[in-house]
N, C-alpha and C positions, 0 to 999 in steps of 0.2 A: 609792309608785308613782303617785300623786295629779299628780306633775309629770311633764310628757313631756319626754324627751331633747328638746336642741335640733334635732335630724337623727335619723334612723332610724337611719344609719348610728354613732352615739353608742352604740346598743345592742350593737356588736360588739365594745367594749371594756369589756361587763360581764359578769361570771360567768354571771348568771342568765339571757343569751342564746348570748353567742358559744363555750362548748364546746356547747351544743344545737345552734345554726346548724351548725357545722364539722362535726358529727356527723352529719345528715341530708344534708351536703352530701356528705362523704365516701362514704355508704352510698348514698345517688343516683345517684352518680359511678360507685362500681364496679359494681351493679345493670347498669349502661348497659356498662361495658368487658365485663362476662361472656358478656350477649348480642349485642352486636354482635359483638365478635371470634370468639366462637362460631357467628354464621349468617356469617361471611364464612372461617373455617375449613370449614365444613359445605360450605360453596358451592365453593369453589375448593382444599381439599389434601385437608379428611377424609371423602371420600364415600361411603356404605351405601347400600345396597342400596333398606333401608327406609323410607329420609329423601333422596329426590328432591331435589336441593339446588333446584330453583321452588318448594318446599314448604317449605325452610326456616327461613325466615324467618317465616311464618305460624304452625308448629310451635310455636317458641322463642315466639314470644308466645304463645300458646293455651295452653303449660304455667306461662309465667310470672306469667299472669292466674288461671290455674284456683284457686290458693291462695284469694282475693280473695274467692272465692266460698263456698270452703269452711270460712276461720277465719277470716274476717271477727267475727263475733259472738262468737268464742270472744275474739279480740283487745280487741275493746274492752269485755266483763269484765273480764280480765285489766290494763287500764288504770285502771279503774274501781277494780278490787281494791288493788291494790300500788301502792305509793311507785313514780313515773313515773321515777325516773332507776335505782333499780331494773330494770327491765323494760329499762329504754335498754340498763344493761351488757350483761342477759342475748340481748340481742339481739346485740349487738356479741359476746359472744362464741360465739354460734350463727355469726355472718357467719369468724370467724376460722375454724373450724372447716369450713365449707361450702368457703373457698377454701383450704384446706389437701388437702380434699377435691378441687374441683375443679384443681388446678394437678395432681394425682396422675392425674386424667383426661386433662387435657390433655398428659400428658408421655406417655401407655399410647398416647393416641388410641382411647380407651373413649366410644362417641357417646351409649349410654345413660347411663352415669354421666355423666354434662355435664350431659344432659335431667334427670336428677334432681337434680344441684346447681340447675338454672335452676328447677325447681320449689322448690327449699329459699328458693334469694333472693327468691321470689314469698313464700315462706314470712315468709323477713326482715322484705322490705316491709309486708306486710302487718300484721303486727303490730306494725309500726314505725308504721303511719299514724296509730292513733287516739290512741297516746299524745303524737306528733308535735304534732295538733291541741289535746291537751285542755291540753296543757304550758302554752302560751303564755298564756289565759287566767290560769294560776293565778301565773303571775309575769309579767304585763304589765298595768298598767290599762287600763283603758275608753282613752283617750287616744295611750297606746302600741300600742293590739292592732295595729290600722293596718297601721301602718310596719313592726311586727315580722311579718305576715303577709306585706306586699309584700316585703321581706327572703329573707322561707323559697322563697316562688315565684320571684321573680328565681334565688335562690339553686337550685332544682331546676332551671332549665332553664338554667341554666350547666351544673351538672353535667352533667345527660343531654345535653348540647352536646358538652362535655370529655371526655365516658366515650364516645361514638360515634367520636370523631375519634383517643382513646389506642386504643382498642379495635380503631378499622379500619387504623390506624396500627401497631400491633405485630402485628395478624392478618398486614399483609402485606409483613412483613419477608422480604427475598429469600432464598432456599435456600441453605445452610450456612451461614447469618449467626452470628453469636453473642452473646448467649445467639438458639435460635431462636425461632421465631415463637413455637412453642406454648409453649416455656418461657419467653418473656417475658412473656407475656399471663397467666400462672399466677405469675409473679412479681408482676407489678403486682397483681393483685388483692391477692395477701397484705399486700405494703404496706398498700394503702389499708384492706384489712381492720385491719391492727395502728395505722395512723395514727387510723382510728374509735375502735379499742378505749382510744389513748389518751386521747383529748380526750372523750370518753364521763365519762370519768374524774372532769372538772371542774363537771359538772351538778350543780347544787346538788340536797339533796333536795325531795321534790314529794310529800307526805304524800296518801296514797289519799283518795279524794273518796264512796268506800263499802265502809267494810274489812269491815263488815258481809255482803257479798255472796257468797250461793251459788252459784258456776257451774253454768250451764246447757250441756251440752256439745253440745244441740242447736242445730245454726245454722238451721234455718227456723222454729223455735218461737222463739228468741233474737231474730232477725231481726224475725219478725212482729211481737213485743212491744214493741222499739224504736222501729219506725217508727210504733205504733199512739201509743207514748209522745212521737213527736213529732208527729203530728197531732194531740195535744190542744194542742200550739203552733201555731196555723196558718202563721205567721210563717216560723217557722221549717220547716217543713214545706216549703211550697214552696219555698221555698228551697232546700232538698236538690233538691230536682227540678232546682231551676235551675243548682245547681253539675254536676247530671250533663248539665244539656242540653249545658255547656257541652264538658265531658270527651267527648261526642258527635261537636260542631263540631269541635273541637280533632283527635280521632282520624280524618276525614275527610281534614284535608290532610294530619295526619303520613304517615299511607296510602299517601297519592298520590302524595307529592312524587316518589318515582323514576320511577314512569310517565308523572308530569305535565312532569318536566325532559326526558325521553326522546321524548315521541310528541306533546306540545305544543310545547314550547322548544326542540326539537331538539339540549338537549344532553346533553355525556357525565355520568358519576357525579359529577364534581367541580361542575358548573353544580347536579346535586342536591342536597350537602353545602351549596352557599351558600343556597338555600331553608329548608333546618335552619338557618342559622346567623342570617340573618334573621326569621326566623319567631321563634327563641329570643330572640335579644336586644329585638323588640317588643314580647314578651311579658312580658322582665325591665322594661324601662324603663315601661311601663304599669304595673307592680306596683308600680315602686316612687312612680311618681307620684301613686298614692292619697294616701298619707302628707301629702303637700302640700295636694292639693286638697282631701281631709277637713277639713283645718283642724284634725288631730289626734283625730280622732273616729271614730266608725263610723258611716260615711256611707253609706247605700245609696242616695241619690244619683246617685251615678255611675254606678250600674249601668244605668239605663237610656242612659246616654250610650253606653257601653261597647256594649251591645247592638242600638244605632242605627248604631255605629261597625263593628261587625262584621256588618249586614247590608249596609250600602253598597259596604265595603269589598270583601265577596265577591262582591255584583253586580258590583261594579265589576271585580273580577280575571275573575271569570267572560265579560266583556265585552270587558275587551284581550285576555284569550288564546287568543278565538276570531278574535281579527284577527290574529293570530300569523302570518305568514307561512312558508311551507315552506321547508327552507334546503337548498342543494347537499352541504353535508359536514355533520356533528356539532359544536356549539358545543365548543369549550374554554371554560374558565372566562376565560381572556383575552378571547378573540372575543367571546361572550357580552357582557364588561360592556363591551367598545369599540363596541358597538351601541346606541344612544341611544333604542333604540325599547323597549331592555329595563328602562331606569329606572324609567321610569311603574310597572311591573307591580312592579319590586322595593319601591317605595313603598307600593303599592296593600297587598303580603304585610306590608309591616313594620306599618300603620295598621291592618291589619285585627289581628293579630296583639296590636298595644295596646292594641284596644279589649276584645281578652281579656283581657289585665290587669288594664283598670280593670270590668270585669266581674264578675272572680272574685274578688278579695281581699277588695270590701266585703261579697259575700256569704258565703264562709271567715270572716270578722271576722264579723259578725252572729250565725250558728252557735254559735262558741263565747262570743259574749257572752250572749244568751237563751239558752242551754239549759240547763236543770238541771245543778248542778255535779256532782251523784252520778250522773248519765245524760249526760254529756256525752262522754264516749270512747266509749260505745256505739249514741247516739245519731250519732256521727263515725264509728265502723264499720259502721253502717246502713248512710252513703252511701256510702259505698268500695263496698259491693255495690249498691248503684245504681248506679255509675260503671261499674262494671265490666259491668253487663248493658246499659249506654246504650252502650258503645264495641265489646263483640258485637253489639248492635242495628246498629251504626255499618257494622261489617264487612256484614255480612249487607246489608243495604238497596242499600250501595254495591257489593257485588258482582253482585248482582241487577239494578242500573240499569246496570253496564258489562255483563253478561252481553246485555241486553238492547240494544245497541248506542247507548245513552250515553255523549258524549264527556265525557273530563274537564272542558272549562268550562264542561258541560249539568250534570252534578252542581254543584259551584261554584254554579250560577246558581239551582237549584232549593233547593240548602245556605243559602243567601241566603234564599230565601223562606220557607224550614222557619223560617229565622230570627225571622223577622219574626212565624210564627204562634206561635211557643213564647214568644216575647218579651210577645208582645199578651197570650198567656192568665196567662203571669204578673204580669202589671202589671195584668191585669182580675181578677183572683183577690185580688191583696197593692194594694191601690190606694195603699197607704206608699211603695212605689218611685215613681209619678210625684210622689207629694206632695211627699216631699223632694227628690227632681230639681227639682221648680219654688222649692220653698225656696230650694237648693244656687245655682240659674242666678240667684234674685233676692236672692241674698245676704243673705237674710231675719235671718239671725244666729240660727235659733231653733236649738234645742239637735237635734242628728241623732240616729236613731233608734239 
């Protein structure tokens, strides 16, 4: 592992990455078709009483996060415990099973069983995360972690791209089609679910890193211990912080984007879907450009470029789309991009969107390079429940400032400044980030943290 692929992309024609990649891509993918197809079911053919289809959407995330919080700590034991491609199968075959489940949901039009499967795939994920993170360490060297991280996250927000778009695409398949809506969308699951369970198959094994380990079934005693275990790393400590500020920022515009293409941009749902689609692929091609500009290393570095890049960026969107003009009819997606006034802002979403890339990958790479190899899934399931409380924080704050008649590109503007104060206190806390940024910029050659 001493020599790095010539390309990152080299790693997807070796065992000991590409059935992992295809496997978390897969389970991302269909995580993404279950609940979109299901709030655009909820919304427009299977409506209760109990579930307001303006609530649904909110709902189906609130259940799908709640897991996150609950066996977080239990999962990354469980990581910690067991040979990692172990726990992969078992997981994959939890997911087979869920959508076998939910396609039986979706064929009754049972709205609670759904909300419970959505809770099971929070379930999936969840315990899917920390073994996800600890994996790659133990089969990639210092050299490759990089590129293999920028890979996984390009790689997620494809998915969650692809499973939004198959998702809202088979939800609204027109009436007596066939197969119909709901039975396609309980078909594709199962696929993707049996395509995971394959390529799951080809994960070489990953020998436990504490087979010795008692489970603790308690997750805030669990929880506490971990985080206590990584503030003896301070490094790495903040860091977690910093990967949730980022999951934060990041949960702000996913948020938005329907009300910000609707009551800013003046356009319809398909001018929205191209805000997802940009936003994702800035966010792929930032990840994967670590790789390169590390010089093959774990460079944190970058991060503060990334986080200078993602506060400009948002002033800056924040700033054209208050100059947004009011428009006589609702944009089309055609109308939209034949307007030259709207490029600027699409650039502005893509750049800012990059600079999350190269933000988050060298801090994920750092993670799992310092952290204790017997505490490294658990110290990885720490932050998943920081993540998870920083994008309720996210919700909350931003409801609060539109409740409070805050326009969208006054959040934007003030997201920007939040920016800039979380950015400051972690570069005045970890003073390693601007050290090797100025290294990184003068080409120092000295070896990256």
């Amino acid at each position: 592992m001493s020599a790095p692929p010539s390309s990152q992309f080299a790693l997807l024609r070796q065992r000991r990455f590409a059935p992992f990649f295809w496997t978390q891509f897969l389970g991302a993918m269909n995580d993404n078709v279950l609940k979109f197809a299901f709030t655009v079911l909820v919304t427009y053919r299977l409506s209760v009483d109990w579930l307001p289809p303006a609530l649904a959407g909110l709902a189906i995330g609130a259940v799908f996060i709640l897991p996150f919080l609950l066996f977080s700590a239990t999962a990354g034991q469980l990581a910690d415990l067991l040979d990692k491609a172990r726990v992969m199968r078992m997981v994959k075959n939890l997911e087979l099973a869920i959508m076998a489940l939910a396609a039986w949901g979706l064929w009754q039009g049972w709205i609670a069983l759904l909300l419970g499967c959505i809770f099971l795939m929070g379930l999936h994920s969840t315990v899917f995360g920390p073994v996800k993170y600890a994996y790659l360490p133990q089969h990639l060297g210092e050299r490759e972690l990089t590129g293999g991280n920028g890979l996984v996250e390009m790689g997620t927000f494809v998915a969650i791209l692809l499973g939004n778009v198959l998702g809202g695409v088979l939800a609204g398949l027109p009436e007596g089609s066939v197969p119909s809506s709901v039975q396609a969308v309980g078909l594709a699951g199962l696929l993707l679910a049996a395509l995971g369970r394959w390529t799951v198959q080809g994960v070489p094994p990953s020998p436990p890193d504490a087979p010795g380990l008692r489970l603790n079934f308690n997750p805030f005693s669990e929880t506490w211990r971990n985080l206590q275990l990584a503030r003896q790393q301070p490094t790495v400590f903040r860091t977690l912080l910093g990967i949730s500020w980022l999951w934060f920022f990041g949960a702000v515009f996913l948020s938005q984007f329907p009300a910000y293409a609707k009551e800013v941009l003046h356009g319809d749902e398909h001018v929205a879907s191209l805000l997802l689609v940009v936003f994702s692929v800035g966010v792929g091609t930032g990840s994967l450009l670590c790789e390169r500009l590390s010089r093959h290393h774990v460079e944190i570095g970058l991060v503060p470029l990334g986080a200078l890049g993602m506060a400009v960026f948002a002033g800056a969107l924040a700033w054209t789309s208050g100059l947004e003009p009011a428009a006589a009819q609702r944009w089309t997606l055609g109308a939209f991009l034949a307007q030259p006034g709207h490029w600027p802002l699409l650039a502005e979403l893509y750049l800012l969107s990059l600079s999350a890339g190269l933000f988050s990958v060298p801090m994920y790479a750092l993670v799992q390079w310092r952290s204790p190899p017997s505490h490294r899934a658990r110290i990885i399931a720490a932050n998943n429940i920081l993540n998870a409380l920083y994008m309720i924080a996210s919700a909350l704050i931003v409801g609060a400032l539109r409740s409070a008649g805050l326009g969208i590109p006054g959040v934007f503007g003030l997201l920007a400044l939040a920016n800039v104060a979380a950015a400051g206190a972690l570069f005045t806390l970890e003073p390693a980030y601007a050290q090797r940024c100025r290294a990184w910029l003068g080409r120092s050659g000295s070896k990256p943290a």
